[in-house]
Backbone as CSV, one residue per row, in Angstrom:
resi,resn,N_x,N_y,N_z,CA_x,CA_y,CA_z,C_x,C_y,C_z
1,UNK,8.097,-2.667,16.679,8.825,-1.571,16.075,8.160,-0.269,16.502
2,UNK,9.468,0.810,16.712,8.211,1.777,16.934,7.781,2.365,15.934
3,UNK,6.291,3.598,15.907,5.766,4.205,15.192,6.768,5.026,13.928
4,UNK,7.623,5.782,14.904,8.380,7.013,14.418,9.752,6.645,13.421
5,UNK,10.255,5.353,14.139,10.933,4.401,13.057,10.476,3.710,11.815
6,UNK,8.975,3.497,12.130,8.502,2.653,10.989,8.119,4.007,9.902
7,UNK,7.937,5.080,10.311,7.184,6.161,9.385,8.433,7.099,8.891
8,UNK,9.973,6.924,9.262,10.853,7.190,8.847,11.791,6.932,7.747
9,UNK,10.980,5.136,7.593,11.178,4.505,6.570,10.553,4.764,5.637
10,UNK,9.408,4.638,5.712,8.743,5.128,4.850,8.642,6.758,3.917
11,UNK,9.237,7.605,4.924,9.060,9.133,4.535,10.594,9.162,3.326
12,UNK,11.527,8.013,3.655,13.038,7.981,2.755,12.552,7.299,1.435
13,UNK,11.236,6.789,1.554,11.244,6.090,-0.454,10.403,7.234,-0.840
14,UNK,9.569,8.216,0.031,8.766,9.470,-0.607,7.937,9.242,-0.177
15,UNK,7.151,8.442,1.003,5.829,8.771,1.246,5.739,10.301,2.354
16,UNK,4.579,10.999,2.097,4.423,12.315,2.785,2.764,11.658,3.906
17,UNK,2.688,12.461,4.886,1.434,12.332,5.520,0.912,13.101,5.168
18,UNK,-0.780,12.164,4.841,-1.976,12.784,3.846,-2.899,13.625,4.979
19,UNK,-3.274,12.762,6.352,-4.447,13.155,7.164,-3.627,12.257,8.274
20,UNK,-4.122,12.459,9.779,-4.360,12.014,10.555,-5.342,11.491,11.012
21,UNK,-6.004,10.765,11.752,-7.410,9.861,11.853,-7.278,9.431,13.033
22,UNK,-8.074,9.064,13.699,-8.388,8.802,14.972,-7.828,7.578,15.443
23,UNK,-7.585,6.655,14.929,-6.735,5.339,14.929,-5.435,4.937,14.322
24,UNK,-5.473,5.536,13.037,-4.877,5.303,11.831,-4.296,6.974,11.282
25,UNK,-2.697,6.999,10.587,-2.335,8.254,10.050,-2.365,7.597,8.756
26,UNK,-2.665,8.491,7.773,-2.644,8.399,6.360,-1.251,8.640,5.255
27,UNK,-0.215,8.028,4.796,0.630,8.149,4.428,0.784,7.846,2.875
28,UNK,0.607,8.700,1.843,0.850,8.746,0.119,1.934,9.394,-0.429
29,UNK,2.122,8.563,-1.357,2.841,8.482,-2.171,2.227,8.535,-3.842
30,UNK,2.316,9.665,-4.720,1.183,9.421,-5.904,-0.054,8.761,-5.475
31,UNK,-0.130,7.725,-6.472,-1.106,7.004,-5.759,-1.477,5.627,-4.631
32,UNK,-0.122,5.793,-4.139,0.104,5.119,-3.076,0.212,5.084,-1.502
33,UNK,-0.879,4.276,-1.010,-1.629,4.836,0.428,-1.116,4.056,1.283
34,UNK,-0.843,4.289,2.196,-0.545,3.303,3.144,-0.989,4.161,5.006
35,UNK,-1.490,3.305,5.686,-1.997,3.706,6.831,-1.320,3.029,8.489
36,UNK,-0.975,3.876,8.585,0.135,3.538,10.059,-0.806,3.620,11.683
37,UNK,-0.835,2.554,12.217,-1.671,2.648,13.388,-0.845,4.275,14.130
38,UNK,-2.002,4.879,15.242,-1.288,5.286,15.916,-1.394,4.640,17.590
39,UNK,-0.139,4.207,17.482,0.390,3.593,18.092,1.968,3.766,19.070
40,UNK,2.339,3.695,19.638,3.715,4.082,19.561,4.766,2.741,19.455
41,UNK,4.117,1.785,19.759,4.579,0.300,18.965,3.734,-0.319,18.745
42,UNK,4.339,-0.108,16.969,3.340,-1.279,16.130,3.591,-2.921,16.263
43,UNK,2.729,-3.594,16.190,2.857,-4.863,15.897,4.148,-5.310,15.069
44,UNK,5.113,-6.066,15.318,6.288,-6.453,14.766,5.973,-7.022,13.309
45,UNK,4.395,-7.906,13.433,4.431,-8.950,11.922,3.625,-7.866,11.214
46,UNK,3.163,-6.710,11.903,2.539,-5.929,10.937,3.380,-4.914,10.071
47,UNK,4.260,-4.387,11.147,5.855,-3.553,10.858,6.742,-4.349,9.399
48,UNK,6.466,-5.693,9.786,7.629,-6.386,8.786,6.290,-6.242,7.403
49,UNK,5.126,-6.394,7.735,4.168,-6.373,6.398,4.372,-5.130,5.616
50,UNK,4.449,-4.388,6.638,4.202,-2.505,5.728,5.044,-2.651,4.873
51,UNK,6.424,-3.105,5.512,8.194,-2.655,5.163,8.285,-3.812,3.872
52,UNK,7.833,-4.952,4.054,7.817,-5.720,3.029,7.300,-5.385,1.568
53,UNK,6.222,-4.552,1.556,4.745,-4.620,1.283,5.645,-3.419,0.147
54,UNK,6.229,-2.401,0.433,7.009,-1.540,-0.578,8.834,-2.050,-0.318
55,UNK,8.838,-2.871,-0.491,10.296,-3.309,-0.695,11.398,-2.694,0.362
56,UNK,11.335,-2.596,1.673,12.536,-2.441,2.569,12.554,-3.311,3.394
């Protein structure tokens, strides 16, 4: 999946980007973190984990 798709999903239930990081972007929600390789394609079983992981 790519990056920009997978973080699009995520930005539609309310997550905002916290920091960027040298490997990893930082993505919260209250108190809910979640960290997106940077990558420009993520791993597919990791893509389906994120998306799973908050219900899409």
């Amino acid at each position: 999946m790519k990056q920009r798709d997978l973080i699009k999903k995520l930005e539609s239930i309310g997550f905002e980007l916290a920091r960027h990081g040298g490997k990893h972007d930082t993505y919260k929600r209250g108190n809910d973190e979640e960290k997106i390789p940077r990558h420009r394609e993520v791993n597919e079983r990791l893509a389906e984990a994120i998306l799973r992981k908050w219900g899409l």
